[in-house]
VOBA-1610 file (N, C-alpha, C; in pm, whole numbers, padded with zeros to 5 digits, always signed):
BEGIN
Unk+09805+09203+10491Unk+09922+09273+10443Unk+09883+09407+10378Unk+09752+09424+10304Unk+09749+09513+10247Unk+09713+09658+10356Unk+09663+09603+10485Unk+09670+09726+10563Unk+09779+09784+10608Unk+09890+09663+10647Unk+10009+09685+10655Unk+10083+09813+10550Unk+10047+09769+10437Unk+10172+09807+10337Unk+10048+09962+10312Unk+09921+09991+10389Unk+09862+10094+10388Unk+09917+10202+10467Unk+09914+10154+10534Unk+09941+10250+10665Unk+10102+10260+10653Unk+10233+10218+10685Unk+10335+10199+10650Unk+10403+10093+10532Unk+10429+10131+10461Unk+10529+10007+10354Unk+10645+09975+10427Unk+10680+10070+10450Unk+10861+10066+10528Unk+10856+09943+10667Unk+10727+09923+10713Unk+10705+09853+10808Unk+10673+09688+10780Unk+10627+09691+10613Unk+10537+09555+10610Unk+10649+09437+10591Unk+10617+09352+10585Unk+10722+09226+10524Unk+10679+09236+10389Unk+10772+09220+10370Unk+10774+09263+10229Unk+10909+09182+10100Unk+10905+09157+10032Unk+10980+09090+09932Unk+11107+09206+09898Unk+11195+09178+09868Unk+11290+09276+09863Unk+11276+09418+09751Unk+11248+09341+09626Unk+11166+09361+09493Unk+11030+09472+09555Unk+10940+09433+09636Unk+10798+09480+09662Unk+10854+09618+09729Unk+10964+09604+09808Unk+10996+09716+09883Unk+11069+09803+09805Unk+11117+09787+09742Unk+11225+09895+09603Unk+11143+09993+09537Unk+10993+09884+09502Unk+10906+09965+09428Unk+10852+10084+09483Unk+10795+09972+09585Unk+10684+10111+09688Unk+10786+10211+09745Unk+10937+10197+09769Unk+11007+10324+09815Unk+10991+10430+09722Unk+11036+10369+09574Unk+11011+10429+09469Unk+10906+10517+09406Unk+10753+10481+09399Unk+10676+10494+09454Unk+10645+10630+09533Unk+10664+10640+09610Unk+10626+10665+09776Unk+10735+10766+09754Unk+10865+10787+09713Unk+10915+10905+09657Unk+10923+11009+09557Unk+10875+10912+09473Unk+10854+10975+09350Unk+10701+11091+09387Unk+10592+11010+09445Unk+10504+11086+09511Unk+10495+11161+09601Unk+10564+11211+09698Unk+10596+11301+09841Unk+10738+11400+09768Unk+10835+11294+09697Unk+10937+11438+09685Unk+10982+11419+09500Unk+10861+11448+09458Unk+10923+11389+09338Unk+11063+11461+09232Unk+11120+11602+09313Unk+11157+11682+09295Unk+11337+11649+09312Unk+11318+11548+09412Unk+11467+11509+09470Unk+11518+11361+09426Unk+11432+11313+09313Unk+11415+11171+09232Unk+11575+11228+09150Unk+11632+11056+09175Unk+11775+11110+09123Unk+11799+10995+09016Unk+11922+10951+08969Unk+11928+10828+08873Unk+11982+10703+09006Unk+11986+10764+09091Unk+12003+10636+09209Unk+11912+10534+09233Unk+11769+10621+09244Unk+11651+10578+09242Unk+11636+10434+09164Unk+11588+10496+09022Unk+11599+10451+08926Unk+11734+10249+08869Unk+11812+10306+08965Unk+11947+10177+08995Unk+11885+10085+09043Unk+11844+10150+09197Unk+11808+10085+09345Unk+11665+09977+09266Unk+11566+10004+09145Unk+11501+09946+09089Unk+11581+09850+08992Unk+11623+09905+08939Unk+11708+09768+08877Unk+11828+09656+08927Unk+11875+09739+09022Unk+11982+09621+09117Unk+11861+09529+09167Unk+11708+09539+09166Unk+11605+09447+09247Unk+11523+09350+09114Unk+11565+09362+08944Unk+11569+09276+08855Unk+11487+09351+08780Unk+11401+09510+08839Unk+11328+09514+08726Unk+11415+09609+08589Unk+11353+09582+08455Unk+11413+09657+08326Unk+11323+09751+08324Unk+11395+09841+08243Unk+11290+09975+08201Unk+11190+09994+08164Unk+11108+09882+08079Unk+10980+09878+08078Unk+10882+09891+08192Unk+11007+09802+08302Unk+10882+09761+08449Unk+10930+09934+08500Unk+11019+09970+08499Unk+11058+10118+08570Unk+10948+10232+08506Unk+10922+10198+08349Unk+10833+10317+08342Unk+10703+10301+08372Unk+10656+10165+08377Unk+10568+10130+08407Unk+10523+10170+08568Unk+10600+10172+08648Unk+10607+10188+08822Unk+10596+10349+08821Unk+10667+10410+08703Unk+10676+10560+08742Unk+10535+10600+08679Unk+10482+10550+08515Unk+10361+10591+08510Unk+10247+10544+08589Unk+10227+10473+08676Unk+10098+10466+08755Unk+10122+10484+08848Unk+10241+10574+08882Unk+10271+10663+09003Unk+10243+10788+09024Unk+10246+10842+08892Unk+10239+10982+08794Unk+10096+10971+08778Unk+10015+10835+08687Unk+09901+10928+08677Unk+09802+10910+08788Unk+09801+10815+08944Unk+09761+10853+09042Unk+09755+11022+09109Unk+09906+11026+09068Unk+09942+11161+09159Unk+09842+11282+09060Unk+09863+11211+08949Unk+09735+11380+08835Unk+09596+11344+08861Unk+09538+11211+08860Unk+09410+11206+08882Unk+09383+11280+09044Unk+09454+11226+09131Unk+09413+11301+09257Unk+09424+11440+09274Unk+09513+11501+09232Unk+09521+11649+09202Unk+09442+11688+09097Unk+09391+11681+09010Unk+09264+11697+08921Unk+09120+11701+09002Unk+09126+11590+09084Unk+09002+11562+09178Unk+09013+11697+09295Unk+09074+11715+09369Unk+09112+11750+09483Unk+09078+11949+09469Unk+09144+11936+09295Unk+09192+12042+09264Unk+09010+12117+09239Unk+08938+12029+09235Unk+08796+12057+09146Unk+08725+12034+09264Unk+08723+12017+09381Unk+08702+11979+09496Unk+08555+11871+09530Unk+08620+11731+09403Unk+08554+11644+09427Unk+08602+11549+09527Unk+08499+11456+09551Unk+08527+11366+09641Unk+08443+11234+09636Unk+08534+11113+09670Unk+08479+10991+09626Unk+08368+10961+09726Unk+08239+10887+09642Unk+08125+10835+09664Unk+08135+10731+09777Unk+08071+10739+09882Unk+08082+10673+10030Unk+08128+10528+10021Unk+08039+10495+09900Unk+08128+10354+09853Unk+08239+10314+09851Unk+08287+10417+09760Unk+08477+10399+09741Unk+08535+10387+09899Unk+08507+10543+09957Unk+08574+10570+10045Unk+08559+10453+10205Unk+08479+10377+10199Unk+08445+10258+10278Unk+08485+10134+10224Unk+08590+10160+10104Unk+08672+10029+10052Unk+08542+09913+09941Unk+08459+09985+09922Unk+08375+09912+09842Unk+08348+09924+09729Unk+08270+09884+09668Unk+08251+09915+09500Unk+08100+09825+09456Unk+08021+09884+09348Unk+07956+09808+09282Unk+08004+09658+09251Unk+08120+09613+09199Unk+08139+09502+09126Unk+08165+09430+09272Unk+08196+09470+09386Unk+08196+09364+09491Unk+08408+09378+09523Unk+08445+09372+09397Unk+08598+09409+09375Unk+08677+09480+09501Unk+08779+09472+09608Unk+08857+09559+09664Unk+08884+09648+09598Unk+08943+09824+09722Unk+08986+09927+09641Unk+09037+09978+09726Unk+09115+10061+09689Unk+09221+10157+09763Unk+09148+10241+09821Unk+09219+10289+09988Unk+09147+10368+10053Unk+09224+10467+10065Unk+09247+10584+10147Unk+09312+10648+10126Unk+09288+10823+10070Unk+09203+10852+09997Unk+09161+10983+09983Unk+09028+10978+10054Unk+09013+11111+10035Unk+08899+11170+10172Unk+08758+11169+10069Unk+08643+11154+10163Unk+08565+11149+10130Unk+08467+11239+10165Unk+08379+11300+10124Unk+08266+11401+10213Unk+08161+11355+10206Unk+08127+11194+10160Unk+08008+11101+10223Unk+07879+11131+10068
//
């Protein structure tokens, strides 16, 4: 699932709840400019309260600054990361570029 919900969310099976977020998510990150109080509904008509809403918007937000901080400084993750691996053995998000 998790390649699924990598490559497309809109595509994965998904819990009704799982899909609200990642739209959320996934807009807030590509247009975060056109984020309305609809948004924000469409998350709570799916059970979550405002704690879980700011919670979804801050580790949406500070993905979107750490990668623009990185990007911006024109670093790039260690072959490890970028091959889904890590020291601790742990899964990780793939997804930014790597220059090896």
């Amino acid at each position: 699932m998790t390649a699924q919900i990598e490559q497309d969310h809109t595509r994965a099976t998904l819990m009704p709840a799982d899909r609200a977020m990642l739209d959320y998510a996934a807009k807030l990150t590509r247009k975060p400019g056109d984020m309305v109080e609809a948004d924000v509904a469409a998350l709570r008509a799916e059970g979550f309260n405002d704690r879980a809403i700011l919670d979804i918007a801050q580790v949406t937000a500070y993905y979107a600054y750490v990668n623009r901080i990185a990007d911006g400084l024109g670093l790039s993750l260690e072959t490890y990361w970028a091959e889904g691996e890590n020291p601790s053995g742990l899964p990780v998000e793939s997804g930014r570029k790597s220059h090896g």
